[in-house]
N, CA, C and O atoms as CSV, one atom per row, in Angstrom:
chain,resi,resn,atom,element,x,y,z
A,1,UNK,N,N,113.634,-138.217,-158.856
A,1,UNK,CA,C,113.944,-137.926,-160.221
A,1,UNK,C,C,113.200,-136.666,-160.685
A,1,UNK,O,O,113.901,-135.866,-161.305
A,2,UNK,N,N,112.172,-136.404,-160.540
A,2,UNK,CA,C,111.378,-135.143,-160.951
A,2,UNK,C,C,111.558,-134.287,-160.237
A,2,UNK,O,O,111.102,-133.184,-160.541
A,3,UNK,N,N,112.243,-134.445,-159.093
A,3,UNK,CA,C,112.737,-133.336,-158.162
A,3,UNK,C,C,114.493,-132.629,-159.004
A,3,UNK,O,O,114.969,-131.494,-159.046
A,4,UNK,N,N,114.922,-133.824,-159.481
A,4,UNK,CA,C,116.131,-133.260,-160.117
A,4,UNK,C,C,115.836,-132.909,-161.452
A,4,UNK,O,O,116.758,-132.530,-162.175
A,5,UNK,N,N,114.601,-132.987,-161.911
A,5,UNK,CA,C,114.289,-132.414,-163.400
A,5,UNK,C,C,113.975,-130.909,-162.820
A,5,UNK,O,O,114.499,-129.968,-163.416
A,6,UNK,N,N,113.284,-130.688,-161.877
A,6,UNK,CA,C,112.842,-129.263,-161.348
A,6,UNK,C,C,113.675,-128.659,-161.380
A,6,UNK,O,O,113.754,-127.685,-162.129
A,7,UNK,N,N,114.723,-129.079,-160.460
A,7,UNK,CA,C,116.039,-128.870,-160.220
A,7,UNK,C,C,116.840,-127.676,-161.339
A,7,UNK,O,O,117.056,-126.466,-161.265
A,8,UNK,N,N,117.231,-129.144,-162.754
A,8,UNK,CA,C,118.117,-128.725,-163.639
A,8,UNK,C,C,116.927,-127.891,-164.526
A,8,UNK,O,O,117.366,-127.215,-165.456
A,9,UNK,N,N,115.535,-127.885,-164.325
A,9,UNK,CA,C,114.461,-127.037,-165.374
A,9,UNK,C,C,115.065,-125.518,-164.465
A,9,UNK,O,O,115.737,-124.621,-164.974
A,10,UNK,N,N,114.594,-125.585,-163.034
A,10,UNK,CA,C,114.921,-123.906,-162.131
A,10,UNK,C,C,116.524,-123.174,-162.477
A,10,UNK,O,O,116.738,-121.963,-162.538
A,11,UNK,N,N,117.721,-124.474,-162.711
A,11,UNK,CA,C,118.752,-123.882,-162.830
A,11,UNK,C,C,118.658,-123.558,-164.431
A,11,UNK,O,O,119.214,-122.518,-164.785
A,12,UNK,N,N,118.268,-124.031,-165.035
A,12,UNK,CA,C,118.346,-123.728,-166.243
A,12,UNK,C,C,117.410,-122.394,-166.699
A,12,UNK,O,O,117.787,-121.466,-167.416
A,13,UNK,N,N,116.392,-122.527,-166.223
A,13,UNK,CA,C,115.889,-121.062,-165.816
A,13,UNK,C,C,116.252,-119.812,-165.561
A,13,UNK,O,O,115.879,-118.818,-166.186
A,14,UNK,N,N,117.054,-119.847,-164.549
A,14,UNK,CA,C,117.763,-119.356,-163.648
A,14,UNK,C,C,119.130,-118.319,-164.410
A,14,UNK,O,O,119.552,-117.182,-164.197
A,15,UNK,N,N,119.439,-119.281,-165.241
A,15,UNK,CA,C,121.151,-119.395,-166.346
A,15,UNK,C,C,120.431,-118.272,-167.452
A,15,UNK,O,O,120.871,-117.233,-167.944
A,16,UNK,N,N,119.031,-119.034,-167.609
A,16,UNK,CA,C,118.623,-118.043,-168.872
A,16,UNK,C,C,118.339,-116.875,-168.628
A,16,UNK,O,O,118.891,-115.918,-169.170
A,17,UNK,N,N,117.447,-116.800,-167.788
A,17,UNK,CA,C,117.181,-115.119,-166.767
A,17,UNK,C,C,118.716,-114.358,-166.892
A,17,UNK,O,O,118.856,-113.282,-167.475
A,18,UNK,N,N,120.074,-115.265,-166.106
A,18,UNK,CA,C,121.276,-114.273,-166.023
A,18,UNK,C,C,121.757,-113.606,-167.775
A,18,UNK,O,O,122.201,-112.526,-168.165
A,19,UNK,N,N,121.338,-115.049,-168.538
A,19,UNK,CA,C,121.638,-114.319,-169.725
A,19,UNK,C,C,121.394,-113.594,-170.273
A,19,UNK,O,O,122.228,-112.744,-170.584
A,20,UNK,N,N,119.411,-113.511,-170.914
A,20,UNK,CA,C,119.055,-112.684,-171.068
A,20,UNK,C,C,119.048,-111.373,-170.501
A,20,UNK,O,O,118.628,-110.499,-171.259
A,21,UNK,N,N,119.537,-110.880,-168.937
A,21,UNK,CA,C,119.676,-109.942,-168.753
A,21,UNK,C,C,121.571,-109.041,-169.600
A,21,UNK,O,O,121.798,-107.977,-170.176
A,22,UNK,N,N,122.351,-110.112,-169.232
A,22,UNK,CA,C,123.211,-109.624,-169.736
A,22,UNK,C,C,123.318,-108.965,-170.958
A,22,UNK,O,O,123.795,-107.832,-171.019
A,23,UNK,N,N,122.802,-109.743,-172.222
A,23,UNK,CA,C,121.773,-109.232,-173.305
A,23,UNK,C,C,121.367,-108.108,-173.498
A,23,UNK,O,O,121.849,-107.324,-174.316
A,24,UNK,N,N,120.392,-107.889,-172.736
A,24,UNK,CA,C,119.747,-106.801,-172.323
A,24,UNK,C,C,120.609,-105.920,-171.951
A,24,UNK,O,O,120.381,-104.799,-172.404
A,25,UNK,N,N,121.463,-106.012,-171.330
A,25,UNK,CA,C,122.669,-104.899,-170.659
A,25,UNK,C,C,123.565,-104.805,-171.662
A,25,UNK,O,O,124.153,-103.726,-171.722
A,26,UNK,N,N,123.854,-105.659,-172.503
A,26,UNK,CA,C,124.812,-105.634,-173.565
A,26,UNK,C,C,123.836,-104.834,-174.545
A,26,UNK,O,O,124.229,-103.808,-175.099
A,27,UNK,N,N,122.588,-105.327,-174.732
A,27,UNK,CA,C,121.961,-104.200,-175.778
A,27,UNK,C,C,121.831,-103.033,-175.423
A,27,UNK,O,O,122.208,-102.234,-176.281
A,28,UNK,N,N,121.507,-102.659,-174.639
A,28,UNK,CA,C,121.382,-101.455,-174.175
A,28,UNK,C,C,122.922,-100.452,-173.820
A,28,UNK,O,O,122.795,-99.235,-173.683
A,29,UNK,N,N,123.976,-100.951,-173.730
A,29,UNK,CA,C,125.346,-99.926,-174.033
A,29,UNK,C,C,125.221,-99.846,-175.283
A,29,UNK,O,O,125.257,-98.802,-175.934
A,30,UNK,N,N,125.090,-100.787,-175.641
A,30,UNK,CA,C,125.333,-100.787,-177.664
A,30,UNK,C,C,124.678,-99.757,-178.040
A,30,UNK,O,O,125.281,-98.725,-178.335
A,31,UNK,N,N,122.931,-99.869,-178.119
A,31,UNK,CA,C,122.137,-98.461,-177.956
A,31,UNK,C,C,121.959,-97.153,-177.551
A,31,UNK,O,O,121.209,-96.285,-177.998
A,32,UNK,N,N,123.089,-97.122,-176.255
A,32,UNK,CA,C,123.228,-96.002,-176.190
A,32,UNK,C,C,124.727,-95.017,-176.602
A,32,UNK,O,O,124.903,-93.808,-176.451
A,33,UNK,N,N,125.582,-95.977,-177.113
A,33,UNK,CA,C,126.537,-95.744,-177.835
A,33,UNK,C,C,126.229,-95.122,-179.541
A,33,UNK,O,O,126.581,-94.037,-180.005
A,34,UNK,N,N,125.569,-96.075,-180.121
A,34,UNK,CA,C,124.588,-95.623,-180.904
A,34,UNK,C,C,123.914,-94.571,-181.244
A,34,UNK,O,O,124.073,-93.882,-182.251
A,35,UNK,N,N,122.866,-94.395,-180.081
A,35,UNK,CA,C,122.204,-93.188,-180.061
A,35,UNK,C,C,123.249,-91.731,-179.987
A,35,UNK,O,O,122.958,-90.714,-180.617
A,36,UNK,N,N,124.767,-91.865,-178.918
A,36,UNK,CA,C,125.704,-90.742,-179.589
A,36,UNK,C,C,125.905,-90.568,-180.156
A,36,UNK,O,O,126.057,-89.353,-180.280
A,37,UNK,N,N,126.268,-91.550,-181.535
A,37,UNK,CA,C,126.917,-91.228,-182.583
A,37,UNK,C,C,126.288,-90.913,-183.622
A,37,UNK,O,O,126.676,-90.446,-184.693
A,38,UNK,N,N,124.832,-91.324,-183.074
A,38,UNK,CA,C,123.047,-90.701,-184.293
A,38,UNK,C,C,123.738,-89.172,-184.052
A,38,UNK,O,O,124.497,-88.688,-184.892
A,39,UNK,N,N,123.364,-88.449,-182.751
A,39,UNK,CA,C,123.656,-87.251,-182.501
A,39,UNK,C,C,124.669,-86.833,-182.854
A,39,UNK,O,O,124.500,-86.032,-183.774
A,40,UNK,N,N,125.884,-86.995,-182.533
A,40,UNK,CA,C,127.225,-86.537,-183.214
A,40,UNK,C,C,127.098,-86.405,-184.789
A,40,UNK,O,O,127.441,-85.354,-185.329
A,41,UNK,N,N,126.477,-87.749,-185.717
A,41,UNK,CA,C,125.932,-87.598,-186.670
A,41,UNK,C,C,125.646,-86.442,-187.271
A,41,UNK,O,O,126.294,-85.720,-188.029
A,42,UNK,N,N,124.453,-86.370,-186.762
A,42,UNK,CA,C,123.065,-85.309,-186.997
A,42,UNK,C,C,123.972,-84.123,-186.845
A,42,UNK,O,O,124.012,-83.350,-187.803
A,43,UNK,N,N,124.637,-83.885,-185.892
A,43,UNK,CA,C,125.119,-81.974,-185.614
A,43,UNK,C,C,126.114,-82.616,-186.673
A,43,UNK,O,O,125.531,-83.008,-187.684
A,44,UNK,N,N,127.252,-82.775,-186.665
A,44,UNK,CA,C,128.137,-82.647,-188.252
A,44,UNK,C,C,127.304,-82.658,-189.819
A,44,UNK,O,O,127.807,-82.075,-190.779
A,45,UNK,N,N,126.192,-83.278,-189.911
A,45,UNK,CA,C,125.451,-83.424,-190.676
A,45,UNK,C,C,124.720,-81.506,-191.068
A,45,UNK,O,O,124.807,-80.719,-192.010
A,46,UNK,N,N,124.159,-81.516,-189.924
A,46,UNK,CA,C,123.552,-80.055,-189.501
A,46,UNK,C,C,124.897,-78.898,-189.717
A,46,UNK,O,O,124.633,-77.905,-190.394
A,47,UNK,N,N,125.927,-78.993,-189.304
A,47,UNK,CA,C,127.095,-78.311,-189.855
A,47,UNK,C,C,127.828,-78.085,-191.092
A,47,UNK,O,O,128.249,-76.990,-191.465
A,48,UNK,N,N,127.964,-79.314,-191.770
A,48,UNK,CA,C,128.016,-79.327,-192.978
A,48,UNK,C,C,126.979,-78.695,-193.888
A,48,UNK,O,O,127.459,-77.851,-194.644
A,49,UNK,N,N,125.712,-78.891,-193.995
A,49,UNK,CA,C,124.665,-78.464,-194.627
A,49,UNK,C,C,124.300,-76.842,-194.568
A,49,UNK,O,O,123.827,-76.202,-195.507
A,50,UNK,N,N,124.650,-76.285,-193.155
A,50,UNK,CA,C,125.112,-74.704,-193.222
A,50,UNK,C,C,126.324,-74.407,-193.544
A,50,UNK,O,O,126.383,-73.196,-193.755
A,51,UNK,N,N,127.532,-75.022,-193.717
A,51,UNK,CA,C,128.680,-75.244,-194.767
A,51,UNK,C,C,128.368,-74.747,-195.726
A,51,UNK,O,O,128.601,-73.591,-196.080
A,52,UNK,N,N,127.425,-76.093,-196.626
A,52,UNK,CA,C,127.368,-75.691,-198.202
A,52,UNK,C,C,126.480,-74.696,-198.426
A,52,UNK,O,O,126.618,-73.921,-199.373
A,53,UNK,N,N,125.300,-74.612,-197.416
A,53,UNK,CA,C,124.134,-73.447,-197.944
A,53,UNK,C,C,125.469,-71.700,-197.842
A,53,UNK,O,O,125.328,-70.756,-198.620
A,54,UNK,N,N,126.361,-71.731,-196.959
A,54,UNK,CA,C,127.522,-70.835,-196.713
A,54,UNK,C,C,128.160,-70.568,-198.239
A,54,UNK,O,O,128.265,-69.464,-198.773
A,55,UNK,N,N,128.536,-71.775,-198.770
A,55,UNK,CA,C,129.116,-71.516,-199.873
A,55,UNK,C,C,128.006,-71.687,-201.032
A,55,UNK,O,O,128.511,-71.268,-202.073
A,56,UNK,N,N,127.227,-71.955,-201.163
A,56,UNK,CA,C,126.248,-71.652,-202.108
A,56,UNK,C,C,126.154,-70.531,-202.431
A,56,UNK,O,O,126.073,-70.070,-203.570
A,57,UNK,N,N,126.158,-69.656,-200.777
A,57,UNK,CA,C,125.624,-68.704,-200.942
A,57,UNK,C,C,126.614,-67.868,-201.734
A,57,UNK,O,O,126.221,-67.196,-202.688
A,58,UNK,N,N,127.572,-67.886,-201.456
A,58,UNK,CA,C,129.179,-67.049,-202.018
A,58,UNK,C,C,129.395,-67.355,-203.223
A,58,UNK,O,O,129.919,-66.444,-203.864
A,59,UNK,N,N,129.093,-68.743,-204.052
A,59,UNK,CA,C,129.049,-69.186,-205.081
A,59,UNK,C,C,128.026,-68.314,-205.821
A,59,UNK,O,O,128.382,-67.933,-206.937
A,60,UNK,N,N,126.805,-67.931,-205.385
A,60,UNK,CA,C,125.935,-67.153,-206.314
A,60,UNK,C,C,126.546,-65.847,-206.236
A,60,UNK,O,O,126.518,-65.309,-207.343
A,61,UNK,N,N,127.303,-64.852,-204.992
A,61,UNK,CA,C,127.236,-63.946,-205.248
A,61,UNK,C,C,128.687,-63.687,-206.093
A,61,UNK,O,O,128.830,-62.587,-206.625
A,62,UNK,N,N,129.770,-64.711,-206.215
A,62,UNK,CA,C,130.383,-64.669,-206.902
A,62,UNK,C,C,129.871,-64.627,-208.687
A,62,UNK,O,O,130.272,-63.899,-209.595
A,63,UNK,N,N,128.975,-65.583,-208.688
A,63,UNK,CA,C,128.302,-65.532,-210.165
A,63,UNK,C,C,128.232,-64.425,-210.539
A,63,UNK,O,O,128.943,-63.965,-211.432
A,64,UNK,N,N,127.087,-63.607,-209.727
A,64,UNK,CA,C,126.948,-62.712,-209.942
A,64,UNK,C,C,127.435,-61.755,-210.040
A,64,UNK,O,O,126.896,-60.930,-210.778
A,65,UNK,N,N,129.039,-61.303,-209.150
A,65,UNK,CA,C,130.300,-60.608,-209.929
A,65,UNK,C,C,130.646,-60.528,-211.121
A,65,UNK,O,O,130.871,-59.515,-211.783
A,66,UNK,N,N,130.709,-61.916,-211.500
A,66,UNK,CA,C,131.139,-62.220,-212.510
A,66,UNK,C,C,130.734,-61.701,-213.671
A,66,UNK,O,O,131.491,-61.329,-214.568
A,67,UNK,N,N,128.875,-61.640,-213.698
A,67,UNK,CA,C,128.227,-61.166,-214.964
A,67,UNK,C,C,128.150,-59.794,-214.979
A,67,UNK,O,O,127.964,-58.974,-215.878
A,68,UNK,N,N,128.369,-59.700,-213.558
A,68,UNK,CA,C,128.173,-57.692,-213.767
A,68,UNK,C,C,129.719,-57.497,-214.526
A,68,UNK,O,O,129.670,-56.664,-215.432
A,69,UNK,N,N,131.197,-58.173,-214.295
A,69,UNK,CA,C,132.092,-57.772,-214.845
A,69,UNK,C,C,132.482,-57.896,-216.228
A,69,UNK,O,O,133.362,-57.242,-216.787
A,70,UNK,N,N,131.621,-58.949,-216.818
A,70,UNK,CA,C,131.607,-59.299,-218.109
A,70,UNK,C,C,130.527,-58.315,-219.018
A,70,UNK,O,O,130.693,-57.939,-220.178
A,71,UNK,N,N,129.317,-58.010,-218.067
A,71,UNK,CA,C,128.823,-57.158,-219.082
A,71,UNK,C,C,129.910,-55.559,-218.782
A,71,UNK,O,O,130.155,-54.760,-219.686
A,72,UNK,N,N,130.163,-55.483,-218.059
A,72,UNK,CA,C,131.384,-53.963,-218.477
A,72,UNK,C,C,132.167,-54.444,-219.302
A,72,UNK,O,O,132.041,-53.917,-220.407
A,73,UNK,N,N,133.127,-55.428,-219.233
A,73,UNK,CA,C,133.968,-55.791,-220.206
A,73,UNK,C,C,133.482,-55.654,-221.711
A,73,UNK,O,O,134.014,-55.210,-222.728
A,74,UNK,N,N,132.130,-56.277,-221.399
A,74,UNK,CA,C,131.446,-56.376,-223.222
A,74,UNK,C,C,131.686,-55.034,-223.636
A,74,UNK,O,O,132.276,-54.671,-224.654
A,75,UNK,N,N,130.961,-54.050,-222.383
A,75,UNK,CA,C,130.274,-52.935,-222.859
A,75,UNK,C,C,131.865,-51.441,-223.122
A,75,UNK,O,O,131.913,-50.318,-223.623
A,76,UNK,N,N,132.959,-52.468,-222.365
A,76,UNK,CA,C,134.307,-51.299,-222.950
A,76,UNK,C,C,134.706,-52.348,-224.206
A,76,UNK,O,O,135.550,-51.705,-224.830
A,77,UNK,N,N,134.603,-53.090,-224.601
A,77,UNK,CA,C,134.967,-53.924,-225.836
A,77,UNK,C,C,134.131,-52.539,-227.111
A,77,UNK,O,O,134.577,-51.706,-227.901
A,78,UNK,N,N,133.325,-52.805,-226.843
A,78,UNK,CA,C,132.678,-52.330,-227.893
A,78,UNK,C,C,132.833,-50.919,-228.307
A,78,UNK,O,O,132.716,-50.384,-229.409
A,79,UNK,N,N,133.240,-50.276,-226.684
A,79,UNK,CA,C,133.591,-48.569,-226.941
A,79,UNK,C,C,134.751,-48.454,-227.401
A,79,UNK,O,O,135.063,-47.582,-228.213
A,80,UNK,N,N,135.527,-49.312,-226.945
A,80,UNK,CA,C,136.741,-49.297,-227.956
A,80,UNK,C,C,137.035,-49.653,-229.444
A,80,UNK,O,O,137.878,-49.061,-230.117
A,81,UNK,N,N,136.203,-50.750,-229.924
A,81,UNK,CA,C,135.871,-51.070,-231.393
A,81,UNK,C,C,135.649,-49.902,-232.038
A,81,UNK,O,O,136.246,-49.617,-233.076
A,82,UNK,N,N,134.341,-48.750,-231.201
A,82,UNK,CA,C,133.757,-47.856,-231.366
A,82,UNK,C,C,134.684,-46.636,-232.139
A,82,UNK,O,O,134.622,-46.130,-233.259
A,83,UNK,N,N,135.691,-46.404,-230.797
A,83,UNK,CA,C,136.792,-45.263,-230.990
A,83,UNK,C,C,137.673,-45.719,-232.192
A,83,UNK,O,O,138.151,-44.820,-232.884
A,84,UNK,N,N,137.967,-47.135,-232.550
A,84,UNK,CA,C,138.961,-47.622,-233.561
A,84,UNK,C,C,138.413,-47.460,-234.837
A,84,UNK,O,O,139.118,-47.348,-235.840
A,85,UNK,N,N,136.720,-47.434,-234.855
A,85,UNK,CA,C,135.914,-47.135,-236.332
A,85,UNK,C,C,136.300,-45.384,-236.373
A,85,UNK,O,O,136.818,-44.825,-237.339
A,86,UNK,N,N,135.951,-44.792,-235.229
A,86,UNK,CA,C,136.245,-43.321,-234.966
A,86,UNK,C,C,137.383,-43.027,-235.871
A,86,UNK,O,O,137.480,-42.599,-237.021
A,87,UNK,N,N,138.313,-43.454,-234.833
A,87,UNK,CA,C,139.718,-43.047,-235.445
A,87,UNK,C,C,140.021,-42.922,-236.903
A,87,UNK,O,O,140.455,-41.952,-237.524
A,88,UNK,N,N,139.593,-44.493,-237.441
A,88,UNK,CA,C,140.153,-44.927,-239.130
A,88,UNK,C,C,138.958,-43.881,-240.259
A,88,UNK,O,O,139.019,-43.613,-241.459
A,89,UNK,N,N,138.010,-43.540,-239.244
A,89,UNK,CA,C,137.123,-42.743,-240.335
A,89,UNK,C,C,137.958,-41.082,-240.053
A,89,UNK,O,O,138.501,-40.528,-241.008
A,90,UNK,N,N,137.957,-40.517,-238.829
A,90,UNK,CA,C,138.447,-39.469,-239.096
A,90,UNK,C,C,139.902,-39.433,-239.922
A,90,UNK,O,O,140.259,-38.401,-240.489
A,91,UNK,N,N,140.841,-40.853,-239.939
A,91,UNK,CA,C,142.490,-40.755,-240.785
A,91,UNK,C,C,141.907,-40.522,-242.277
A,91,UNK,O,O,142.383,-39.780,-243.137
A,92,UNK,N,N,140.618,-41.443,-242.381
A,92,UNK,CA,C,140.269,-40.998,-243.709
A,92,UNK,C,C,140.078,-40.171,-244.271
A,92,UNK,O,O,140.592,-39.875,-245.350
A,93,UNK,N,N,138.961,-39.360,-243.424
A,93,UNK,CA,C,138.552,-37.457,-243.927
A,93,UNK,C,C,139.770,-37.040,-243.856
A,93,UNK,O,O,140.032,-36.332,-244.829
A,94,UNK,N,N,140.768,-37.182,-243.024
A,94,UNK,CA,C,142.216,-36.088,-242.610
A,94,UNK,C,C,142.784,-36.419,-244.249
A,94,UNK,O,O,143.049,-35.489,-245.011
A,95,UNK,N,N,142.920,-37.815,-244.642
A,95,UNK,CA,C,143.528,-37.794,-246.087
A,95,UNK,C,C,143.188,-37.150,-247.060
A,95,UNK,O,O,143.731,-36.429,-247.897
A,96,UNK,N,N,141.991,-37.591,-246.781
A,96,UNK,CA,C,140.779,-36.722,-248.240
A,96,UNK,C,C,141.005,-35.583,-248.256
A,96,UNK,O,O,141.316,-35.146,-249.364
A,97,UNK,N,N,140.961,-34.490,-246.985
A,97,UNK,CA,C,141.004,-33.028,-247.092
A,97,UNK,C,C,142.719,-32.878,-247.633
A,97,UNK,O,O,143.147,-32.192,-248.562
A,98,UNK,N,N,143.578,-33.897,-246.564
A,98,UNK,CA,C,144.918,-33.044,-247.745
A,98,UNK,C,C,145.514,-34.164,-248.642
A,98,UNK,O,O,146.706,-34.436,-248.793
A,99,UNK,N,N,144.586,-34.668,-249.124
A,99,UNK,CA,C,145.649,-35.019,-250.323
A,99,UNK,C,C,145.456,-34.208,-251.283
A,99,UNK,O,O,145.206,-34.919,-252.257
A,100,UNK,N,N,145.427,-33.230,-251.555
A,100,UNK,CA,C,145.811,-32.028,-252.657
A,100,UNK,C,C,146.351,-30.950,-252.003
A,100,UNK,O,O,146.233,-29.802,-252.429
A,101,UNK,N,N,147.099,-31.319,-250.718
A,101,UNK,CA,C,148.275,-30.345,-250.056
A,101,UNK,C,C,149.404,-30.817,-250.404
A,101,UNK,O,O,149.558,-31.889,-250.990
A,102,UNK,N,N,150.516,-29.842,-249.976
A,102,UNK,CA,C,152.175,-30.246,-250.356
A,102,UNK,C,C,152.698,-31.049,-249.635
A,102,UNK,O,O,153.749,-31.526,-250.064
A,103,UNK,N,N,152.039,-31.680,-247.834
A,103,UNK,CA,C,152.697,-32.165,-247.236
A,103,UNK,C,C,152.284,-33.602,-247.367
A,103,UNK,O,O,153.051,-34.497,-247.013
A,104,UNK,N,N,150.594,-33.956,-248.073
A,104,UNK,CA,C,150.750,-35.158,-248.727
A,104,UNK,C,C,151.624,-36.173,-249.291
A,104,UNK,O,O,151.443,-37.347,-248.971
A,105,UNK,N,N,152.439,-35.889,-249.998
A,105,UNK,CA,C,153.487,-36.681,-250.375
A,105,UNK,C,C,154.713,-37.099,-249.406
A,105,UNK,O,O,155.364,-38.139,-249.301
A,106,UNK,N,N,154.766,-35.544,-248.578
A,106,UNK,CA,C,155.934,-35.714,-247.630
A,106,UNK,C,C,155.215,-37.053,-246.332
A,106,UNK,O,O,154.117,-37.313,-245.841
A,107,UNK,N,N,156.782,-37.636,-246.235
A,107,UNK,CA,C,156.220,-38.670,-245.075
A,107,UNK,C,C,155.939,-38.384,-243.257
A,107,UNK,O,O,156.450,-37.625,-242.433
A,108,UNK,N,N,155.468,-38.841,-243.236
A,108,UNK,CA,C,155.025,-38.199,-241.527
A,108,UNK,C,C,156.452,-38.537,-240.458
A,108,UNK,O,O,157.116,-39.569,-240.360
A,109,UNK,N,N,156.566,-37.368,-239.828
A,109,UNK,CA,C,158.016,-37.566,-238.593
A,109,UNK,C,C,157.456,-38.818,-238.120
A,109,UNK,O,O,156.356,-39.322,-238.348
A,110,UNK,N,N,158.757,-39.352,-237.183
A,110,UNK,CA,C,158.924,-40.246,-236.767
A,110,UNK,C,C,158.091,-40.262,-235.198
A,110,UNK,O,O,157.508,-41.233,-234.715
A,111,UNK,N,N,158.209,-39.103,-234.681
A,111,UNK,CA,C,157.272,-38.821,-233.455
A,111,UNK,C,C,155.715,-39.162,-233.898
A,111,UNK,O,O,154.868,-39.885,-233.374
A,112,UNK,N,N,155.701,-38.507,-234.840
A,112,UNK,CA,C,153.997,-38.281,-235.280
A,112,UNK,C,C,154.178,-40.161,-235.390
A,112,UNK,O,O,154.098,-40.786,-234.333
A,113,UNK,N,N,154.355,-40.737,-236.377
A,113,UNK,CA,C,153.714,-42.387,-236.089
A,113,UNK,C,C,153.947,-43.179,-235.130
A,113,UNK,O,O,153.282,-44.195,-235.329
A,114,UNK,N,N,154.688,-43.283,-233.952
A,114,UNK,CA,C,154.880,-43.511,-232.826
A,114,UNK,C,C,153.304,-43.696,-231.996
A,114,UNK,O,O,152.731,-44.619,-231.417
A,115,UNK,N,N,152.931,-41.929,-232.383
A,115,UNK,CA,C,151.691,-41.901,-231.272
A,115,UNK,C,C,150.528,-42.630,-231.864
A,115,UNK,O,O,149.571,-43.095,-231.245
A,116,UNK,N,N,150.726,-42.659,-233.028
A,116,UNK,CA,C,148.749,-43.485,-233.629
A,116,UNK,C,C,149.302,-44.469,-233.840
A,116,UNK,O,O,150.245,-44.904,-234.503
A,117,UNK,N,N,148.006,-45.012,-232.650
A,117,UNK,CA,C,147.175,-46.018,-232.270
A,117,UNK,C,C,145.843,-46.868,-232.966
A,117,UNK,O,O,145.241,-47.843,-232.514
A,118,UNK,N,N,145.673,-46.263,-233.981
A,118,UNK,CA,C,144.133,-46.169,-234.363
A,118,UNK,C,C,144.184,-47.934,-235.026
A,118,UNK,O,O,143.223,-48.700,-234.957
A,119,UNK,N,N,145.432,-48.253,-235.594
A,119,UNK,CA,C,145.882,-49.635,-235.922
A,119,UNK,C,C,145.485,-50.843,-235.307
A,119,UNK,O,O,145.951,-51.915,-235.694
């Protein structure tokens, strides 16, 4: 009887050893399946991240287009406001000097208001 307890204790032993190795062999594909896809991971990870630092970077220098084109824009906005104060002050002096001429009253050709702009 204690010879067949040895017995079924060694086979049972024996069963557990095969298992735990299988285990072990089963953990270890798993792990190293794993560990590829850490890596595969990591480089798409690492790719992406020089991606966005890529477009970051284009994103600022676009910004920065942007403000250099807006301050010209400001800065012809204003030369033009500039020329339109120009204009309506010199139509003014031009009145002042002839309104005590003869052609004052007469109305301006049709060519002549066509071209001013100063409006």
């Amino acid at each position: 009887m204690f010879t067949q307890i040895k017995a079924f204790f060694g086979i049972g032993l024996g069963l557990s050893l095969v298992v735990s190795l299988l285990f072990n062999y089963s953990q270890s594909t798993i792990t190293k399946n794993l560990s590829t896809q850490l890596i595969t991971s990591n480089l798409t990870v690492e790719s992406l991240t020089a991606k966005n630092q890529t477009l970051d970077n284009q994103m600022q220098a676009l910004l920065l287009d942007r403000n250099v084109a807006q301050q010209a824009a400001d800065k012809n906005q204003r030369e033009v406001m500039k020329l339109r104060r120009d204009a309506l002050v010199k139509v003014k002096e031009v009145r002042t000097v002839i309104q005590d001429e003869d052609c004052y009253s007469q109305p301006l050709p049709d060519s002549v208001i066509e071209r001013m702009h100063y409006n």
